[in-house]
C-alpha positions as a printed Julia matrix, in Angstrom:
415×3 Matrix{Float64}:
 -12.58  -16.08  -14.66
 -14.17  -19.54  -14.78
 -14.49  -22.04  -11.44
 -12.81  -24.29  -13.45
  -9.3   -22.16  -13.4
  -9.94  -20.69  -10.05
 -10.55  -24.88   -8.82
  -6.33  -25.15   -9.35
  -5.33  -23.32   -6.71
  -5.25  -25.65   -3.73
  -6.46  -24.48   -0.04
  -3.42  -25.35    1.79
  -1.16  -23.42    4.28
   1.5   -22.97    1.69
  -0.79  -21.57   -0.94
  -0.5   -18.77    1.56
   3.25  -17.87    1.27
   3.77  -19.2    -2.64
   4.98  -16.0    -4.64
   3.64  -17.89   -7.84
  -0.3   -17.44   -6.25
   0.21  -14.35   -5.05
   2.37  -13.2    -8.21
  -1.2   -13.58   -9.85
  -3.57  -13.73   -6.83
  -7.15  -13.87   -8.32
  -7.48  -17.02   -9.49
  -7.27  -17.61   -5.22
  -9.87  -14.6    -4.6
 -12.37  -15.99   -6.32
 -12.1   -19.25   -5.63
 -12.1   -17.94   -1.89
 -14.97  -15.73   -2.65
 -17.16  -18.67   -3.88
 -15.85  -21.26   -2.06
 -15.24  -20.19    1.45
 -15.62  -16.34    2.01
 -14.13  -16.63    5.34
 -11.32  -18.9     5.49
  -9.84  -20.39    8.49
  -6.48  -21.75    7.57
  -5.85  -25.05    8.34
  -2.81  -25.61   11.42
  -2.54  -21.79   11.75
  -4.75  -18.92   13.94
  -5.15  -17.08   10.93
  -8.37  -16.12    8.78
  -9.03  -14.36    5.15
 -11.78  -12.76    4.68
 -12.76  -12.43    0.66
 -15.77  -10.83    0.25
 -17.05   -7.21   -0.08
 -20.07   -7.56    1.99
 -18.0    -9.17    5.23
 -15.13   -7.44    5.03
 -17.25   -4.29    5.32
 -18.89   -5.69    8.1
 -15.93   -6.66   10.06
 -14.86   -2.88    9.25
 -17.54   -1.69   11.1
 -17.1    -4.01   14.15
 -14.18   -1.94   16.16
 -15.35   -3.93   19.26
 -14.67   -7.32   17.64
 -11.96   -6.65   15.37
  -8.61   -4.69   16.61
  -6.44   -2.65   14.35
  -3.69   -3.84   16.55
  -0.65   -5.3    14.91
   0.02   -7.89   17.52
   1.63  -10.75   15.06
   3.45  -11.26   11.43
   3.28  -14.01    8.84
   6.47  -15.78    8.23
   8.21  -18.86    6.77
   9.4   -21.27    8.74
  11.9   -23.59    8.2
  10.16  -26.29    7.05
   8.52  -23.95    4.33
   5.25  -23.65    6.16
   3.46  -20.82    6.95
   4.19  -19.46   10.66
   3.02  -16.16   12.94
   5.47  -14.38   15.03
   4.35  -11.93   17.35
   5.29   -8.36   16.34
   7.26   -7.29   19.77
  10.12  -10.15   18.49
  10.79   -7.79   15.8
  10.58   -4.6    17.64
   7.45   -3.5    16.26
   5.33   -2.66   18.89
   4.12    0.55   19.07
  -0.03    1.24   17.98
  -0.38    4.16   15.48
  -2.92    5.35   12.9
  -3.4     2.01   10.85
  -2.66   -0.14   13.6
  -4.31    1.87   16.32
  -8.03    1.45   17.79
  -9.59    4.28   18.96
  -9.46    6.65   21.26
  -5.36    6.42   20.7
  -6.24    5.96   16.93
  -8.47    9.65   16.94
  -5.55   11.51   18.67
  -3.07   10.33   16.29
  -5.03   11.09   13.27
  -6.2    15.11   14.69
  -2.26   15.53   14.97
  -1.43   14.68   11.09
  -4.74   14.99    9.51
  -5.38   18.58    9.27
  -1.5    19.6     8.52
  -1.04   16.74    6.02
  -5.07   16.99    3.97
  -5.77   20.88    4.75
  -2.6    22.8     4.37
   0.06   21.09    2.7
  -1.32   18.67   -0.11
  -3.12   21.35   -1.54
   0.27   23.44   -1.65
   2.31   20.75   -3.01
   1.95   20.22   -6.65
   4.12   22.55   -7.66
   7.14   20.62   -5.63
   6.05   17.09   -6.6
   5.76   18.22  -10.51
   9.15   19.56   -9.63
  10.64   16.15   -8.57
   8.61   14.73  -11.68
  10.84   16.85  -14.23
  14.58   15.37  -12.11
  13.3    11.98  -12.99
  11.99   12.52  -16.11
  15.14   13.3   -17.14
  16.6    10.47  -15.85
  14.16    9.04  -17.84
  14.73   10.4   -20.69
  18.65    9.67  -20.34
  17.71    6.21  -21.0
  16.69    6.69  -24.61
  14.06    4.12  -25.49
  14.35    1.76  -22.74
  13.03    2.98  -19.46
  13.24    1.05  -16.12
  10.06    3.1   -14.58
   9.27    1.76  -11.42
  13.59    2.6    -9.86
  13.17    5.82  -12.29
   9.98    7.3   -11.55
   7.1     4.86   -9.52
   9.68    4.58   -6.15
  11.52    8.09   -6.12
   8.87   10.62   -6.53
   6.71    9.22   -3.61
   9.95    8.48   -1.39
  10.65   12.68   -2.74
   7.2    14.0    -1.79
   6.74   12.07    1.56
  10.21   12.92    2.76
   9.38   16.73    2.03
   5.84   16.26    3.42
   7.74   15.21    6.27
  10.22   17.64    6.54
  13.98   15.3     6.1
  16.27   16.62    4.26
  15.86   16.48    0.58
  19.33   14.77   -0.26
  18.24   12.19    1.94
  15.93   10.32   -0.46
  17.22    7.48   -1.43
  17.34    6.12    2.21
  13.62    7.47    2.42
  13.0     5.28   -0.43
  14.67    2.4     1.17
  13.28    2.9     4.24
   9.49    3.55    3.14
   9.43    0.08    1.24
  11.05   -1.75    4.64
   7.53   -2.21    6.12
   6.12   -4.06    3.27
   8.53   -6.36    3.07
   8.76   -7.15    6.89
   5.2    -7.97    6.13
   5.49   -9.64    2.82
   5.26  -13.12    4.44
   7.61  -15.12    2.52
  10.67  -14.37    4.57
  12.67  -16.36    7.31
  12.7   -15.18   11.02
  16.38  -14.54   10.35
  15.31  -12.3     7.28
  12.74  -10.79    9.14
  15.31  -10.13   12.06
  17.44   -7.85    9.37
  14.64   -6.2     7.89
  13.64   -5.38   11.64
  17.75   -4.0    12.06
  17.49   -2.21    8.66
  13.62   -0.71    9.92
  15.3     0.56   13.48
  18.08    2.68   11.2
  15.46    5.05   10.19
  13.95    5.3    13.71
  17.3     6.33   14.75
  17.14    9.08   11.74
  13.76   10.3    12.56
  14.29   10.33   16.19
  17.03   12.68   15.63
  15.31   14.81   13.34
  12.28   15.04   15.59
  14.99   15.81   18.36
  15.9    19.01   15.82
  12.14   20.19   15.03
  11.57   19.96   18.72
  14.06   23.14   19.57
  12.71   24.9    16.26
   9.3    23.4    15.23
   8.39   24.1    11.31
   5.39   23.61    9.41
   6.16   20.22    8.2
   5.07   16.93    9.86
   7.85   16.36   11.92
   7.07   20.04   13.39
   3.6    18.92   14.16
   4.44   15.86   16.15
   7.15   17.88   17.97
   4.15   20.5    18.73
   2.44   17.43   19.72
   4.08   15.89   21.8
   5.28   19.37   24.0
   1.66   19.6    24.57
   1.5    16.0    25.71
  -1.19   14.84   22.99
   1.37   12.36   21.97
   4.93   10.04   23.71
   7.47   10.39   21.49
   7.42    6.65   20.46
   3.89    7.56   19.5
   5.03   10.4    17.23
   8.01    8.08   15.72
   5.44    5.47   14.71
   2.84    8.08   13.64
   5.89    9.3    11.14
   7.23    5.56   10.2
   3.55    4.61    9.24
   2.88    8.0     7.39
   6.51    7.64    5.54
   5.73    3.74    4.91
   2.27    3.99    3.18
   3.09    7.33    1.21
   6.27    5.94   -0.21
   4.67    2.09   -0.81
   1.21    2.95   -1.64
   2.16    5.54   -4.22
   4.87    3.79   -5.86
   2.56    0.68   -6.71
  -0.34    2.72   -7.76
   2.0     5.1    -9.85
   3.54    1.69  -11.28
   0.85   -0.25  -11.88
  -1.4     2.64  -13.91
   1.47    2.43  -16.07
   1.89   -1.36  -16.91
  -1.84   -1.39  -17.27
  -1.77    1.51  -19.94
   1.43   -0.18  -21.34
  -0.19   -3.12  -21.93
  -3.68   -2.4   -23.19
  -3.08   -0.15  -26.29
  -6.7     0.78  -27.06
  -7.13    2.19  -23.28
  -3.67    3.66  -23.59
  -5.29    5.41  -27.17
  -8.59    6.54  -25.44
  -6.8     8.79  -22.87
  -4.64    9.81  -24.97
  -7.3    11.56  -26.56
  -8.88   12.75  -23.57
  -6.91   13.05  -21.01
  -9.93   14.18  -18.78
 -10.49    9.84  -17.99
  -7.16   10.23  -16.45
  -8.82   10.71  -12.74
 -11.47    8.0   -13.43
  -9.02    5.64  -14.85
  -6.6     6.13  -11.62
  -9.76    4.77   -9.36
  -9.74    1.88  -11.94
  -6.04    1.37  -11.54
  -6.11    1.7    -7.82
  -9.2    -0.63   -7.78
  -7.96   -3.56  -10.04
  -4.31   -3.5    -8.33
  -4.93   -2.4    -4.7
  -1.09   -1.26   -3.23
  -2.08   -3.3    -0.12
  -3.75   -6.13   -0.82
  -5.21   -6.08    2.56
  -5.0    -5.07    5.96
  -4.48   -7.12    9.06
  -6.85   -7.34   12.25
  -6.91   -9.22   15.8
 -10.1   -10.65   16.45
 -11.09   -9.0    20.36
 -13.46  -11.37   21.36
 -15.0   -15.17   20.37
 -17.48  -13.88   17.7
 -18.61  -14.79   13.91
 -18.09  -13.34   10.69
 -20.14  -14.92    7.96
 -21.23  -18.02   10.01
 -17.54  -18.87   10.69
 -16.91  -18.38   14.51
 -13.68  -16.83   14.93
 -12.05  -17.14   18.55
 -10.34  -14.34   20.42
  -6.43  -13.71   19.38
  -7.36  -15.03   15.49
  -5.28  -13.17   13.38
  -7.35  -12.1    10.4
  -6.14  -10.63    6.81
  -8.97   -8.71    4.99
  -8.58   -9.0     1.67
  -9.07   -5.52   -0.12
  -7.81   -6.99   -3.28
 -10.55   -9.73   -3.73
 -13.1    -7.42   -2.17
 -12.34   -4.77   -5.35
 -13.33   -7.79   -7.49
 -16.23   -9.03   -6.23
 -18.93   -9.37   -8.4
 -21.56   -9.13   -5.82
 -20.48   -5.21   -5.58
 -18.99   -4.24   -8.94
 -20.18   -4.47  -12.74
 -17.64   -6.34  -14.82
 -15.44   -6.01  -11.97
 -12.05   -7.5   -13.71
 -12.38   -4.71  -16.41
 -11.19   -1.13  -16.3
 -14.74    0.85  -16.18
 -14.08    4.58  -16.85
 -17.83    5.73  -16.52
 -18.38    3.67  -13.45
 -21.47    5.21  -11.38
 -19.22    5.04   -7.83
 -15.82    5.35   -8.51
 -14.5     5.81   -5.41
 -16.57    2.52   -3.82
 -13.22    0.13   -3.65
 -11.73   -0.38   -0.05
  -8.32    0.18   -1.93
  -7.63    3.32    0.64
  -9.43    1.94    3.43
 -12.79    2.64    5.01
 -14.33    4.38    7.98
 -11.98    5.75   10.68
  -8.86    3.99    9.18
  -9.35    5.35    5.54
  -6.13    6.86    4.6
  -4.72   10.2     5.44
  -3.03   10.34    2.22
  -5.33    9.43   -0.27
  -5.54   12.35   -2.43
  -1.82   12.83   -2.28
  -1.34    9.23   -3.94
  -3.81   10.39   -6.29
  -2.06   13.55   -7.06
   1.3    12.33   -7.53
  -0.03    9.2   -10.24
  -2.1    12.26  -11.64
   0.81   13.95  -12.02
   2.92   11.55  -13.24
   0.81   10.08  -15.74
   0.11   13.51  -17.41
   3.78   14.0   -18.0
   4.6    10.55  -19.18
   1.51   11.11  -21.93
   2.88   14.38  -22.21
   6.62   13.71  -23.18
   5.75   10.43  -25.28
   3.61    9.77  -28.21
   3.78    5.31  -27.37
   4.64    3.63  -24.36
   4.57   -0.04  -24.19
   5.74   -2.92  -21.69
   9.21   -4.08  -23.09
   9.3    -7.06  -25.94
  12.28   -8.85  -24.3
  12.15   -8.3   -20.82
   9.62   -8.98  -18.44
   7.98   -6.97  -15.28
   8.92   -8.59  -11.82
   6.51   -8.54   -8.74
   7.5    -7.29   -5.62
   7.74  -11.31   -3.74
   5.04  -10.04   -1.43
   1.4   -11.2     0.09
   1.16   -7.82    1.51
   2.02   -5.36   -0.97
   1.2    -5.22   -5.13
   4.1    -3.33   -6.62
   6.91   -3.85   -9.21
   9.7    -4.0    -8.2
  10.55   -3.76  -11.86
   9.19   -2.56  -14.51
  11.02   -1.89  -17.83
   8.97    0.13  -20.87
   9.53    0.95  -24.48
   9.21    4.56  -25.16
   8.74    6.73  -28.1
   9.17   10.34  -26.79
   8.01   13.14  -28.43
């Protein structure tokens, strides 16, 4: 990617919420990258940060930058970019990803060991079991599969909502309901939007509080057992233990479904990478990293600047809202060889920030990469070619927040 193509895409407030830029982003990342690593947009208190190196550093700096939630990007009606604070839309509480520590430590020791140490290494069996349902809905399509509505959104929104411990005929709202947060952060949407996806987000709070109401009088060994344990020992409110369990069903149900989606496309569309794991399917973990890398589910994470301080000789004031740009930072030459290319012998492969990094890496890492595992095996499996459709095209997910399809149809050859 030359300076010359990156040079289009103007600087502007509106370059921030125009799907078209953020339909194909890194033309913008690198322009940001070389151009101004730190980037103070112009009108608004916002900042995105572009490069490895800073956004690493800002990682580190818990005492300068909070985890804390406290505003969302929105359109206004003009069609300019504006921030609404987060308690308009009823989205207050601090939790895991937007918590600081200490609440952030307590939060984590409550889901951590149950969801990493027991049950993800228990679960492959049930998530290769909701892999065969919709593989045979799959398969009921004939040649002509829809894959991210038929496999990248429903096992994720499956596993998460057994992980979690709702009922399993229940999915399809746990689908629904696990994409809701992306999309109140997607950026592109009106305050009246915003102010339904808010309505449609406090329907599932109303679920889970009454299904944390249940484990409370009988506690299992699923998740929403271990925040009813939790909060009878008073490690946790029960607003605490909702948001703990809206964040958790949030990122396993979005993060998964992108990365299960977009490993596909990218096989779909590259036939000789497609052909080399297909012969050995032992690159399939490698090339997942590469996947997960290249097309980061989140494209980044927000944080609330604490205190007047600088980041890469920009001085950022106190209440900035900044966006850190894993996306851009997966792409940045200054940390990875050939960093636009999938590498399948790369030295590090775990080095992106795709998952996070430090106290706020995520929880549910190796479950992502277990269902995509998964999933991938059986679609190379059950086919001998799989390529993106010749007369229909893929369709983003209209988001600056999140890098799924929201649509995704394949020609198949099964076996």
């Amino acid at each position: 990617m030359n300076a010359a193509a990156s040079s289009v895409v103007p600087l502007e407030p509106r370059t921030i919420i125009d799907p078209e830029v953020w339909a194909n982003p890194y033309p913008l990342y690198e322009r940001l990258r070389r151009e101004h690593p730190v980037w103070l947009v112009p009108g608004l208190d916002m900042a995105f940060v572009a490069t490895h190196e800073l956004i690493v550093d800002a990682l580190r700096r818990i005492d300068d930058f909070s985890n804390h939630l406290d505003v969302l990007l929105a359109t206004g009606d003009d069609g300019n970019p504006v921030l609404f604070r987060t308690d308009e839309f009823g989205e207050g509480t601090t939790t895991l990803a937007t918590a600081d520590p200490p609440e952030h430590t307590v939060h984590r020791s409550v889901v951590f060991p149950e969801l990493v140490a027991r049950r993800m290494e228990a679960m492959r069996a049930e998530i290769e079991a909701f892999i065969d349902e919709q593989f045979a809905a799959a398969h009921s399509q004939n040649t002509r599969v829809e894959w991210a509505n038929t496999v990248a959104h429903p096992v994720p929104a499956r596993v998460i909502g057994r992980l979690i411990g709702l009922p399993d005929e229940s999915w399809p709202d746990v689908m629904d309901w696990a994409l809701q947060g992306g999309r109140l952060l997607a950026g592109f949407h009106t305050r009246e939007t915003m102010n339904a996806i808010s309505q449609d987000n406090a329907h599932s709070s109303r679920f889970l509080y009454a299904k944390l109401a249940e484990a409370g009088n009988n506690p299992g060994d699923d998740l929403l057992g271990v925040c009813a344990k939790a909060m009878a020992n008073g490690d946790i409110s029960r607003g605490e233990a909702i948001g703990t369990l809206t964040v958790l069903l949030g990122a396993g149900g979005e993060s998964t479904a992108s990365l299960i989606g977009n490993a596909v496309r990218m096989l779909a569309d590259d036939p000789a990478l497609q052909e080399q794991i297909r012969a050995d399917h032992s690159l399939l973990e490698n090339f997942i990293e590469e996947a997960v890398r290249l097309e980061s589910p989140f494209r980044g994470h927000y944080r609330q600047v604490k205190r007047d301080c600088e980041l890469g000789g920009v001085t950022l004031k106190a209440g900035t809202t900044v966006f850190l740009l894993w996306s851009s930072a997966n792409r940045d030459p200054a940390e990875f060889d050939r960093p636009d290319e999938v590498v399948l012998d790369r030295r590090i492969p775990r080095s992106h920030l795709s998952f996070g990094r430090g106290i706020h890496h995520c929880v549910g890492a190796p479950l992502a990469r277990l269902e995509t595992l998964c999933s991938l095996e059986r679609l190379l499996q059950d086919t001998s070619w799989f390529s993106l459709a010749d007369d229909d095209s893929p369709r983003w997910e209209k988001s600056m927040f999140v890098r799924r399809h929201e649509y995704l149809p394949l020609d198949v050859t099964w076996n």
